[in-house]
N, C-alpha and C positions, 0 to 999 in steps of 0.2 A: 367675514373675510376668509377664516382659513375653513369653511365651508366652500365656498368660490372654489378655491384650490384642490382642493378634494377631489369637486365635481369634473374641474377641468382634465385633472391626473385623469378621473377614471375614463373621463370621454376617449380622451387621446391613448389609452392604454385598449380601450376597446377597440378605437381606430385600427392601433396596430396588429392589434389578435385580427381583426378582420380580415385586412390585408395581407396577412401571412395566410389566412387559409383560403382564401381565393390564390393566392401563388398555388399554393398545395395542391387546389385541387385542378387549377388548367394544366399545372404537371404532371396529374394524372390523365390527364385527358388527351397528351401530347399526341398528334398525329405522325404516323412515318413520312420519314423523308425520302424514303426508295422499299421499294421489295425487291427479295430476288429471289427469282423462278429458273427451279430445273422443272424438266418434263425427261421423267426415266422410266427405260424399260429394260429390266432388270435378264442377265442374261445367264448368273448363277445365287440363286435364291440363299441358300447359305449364308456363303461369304456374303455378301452384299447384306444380309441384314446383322449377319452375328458382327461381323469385321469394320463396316464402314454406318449402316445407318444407325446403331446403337450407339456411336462416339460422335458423330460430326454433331452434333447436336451443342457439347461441352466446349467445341472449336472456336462456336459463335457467340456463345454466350459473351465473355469478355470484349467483344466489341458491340453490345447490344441487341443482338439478334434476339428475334422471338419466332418459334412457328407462329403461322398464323394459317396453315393449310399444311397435313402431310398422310399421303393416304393414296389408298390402291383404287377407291372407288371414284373412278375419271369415265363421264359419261360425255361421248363425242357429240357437240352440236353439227360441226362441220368439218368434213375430214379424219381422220384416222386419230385416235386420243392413245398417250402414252397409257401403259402399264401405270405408272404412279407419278405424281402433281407435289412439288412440294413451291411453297410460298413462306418465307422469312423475310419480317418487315426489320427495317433496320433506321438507325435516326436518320442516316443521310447515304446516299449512294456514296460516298468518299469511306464510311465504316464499312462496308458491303466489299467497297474492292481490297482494304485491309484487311479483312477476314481471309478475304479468298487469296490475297498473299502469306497470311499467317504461316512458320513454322506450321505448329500443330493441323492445318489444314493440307496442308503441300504435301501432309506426311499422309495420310488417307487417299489422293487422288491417284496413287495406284492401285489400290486396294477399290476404290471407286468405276477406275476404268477396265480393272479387270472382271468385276463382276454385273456392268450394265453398260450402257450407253445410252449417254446424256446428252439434252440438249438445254443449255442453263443460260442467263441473264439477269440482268440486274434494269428494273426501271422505276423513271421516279414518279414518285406517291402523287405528287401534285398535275390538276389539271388542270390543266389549257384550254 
């Protein structure tokens, strides 16, 4: 009998441990719920990297941002391609328009506007 018991403990103890790492790992695997894309063409190289692209990075973290694309090498299939592509996946378009209300971000988009011009958005992850 308290063999039975043993056996049952460890089934159901193995159940659990399973269970928990199947949680673990589709939360690693969690897909974005929006990205959001500027297309920048930088108009004083300096400032714009020393001043704004070195920080904005630390803006988004706290609301879950991740690059997921940031970079000068933008090859045009159709039409004229920005100077630089940047792509930060976020869990949901609703974290995406908080970041870009943040303090800490509001405080960068002069320092942003004065040294390029941007054309930016946010869209969501999921397809139709």
């Amino acid at each position: 009998m308290k063999t039975h018991y043993t056996l049952a403990i460890g089934m159901f103890a193995g159940a659990v441990i399973g269970a928990l790492a199947i949680g673990g790992l589709q939360a690693q695997n969690k897909q974005p719920g929006a990205y959001f894309v500027a297309e920048i063409n930088v108009t004083n190289q300096d400032v714009y990297m020393k001043d704004y692209a070195s920080k904005v990075g630390a803006t988004f973290k706290p609301f879950g941002g991740q690059y997921l694309s940031r970079g000068a090498n933008v090859v045009a299939t159709d039409g004229e391609a920005p100077q630089r592509v940047v792509i930060i996946a976020f869990d949901s378009a609703q974290k995406a328009a908080d970041w870009r209300k943040s303090a800490a971000y509001q405080a960068l988009v002069p320092i942003r506007n004065k040294s390029s011009k941007v054309r930016s958005y946010a869209v969501d992850a999921k397809v139709n």
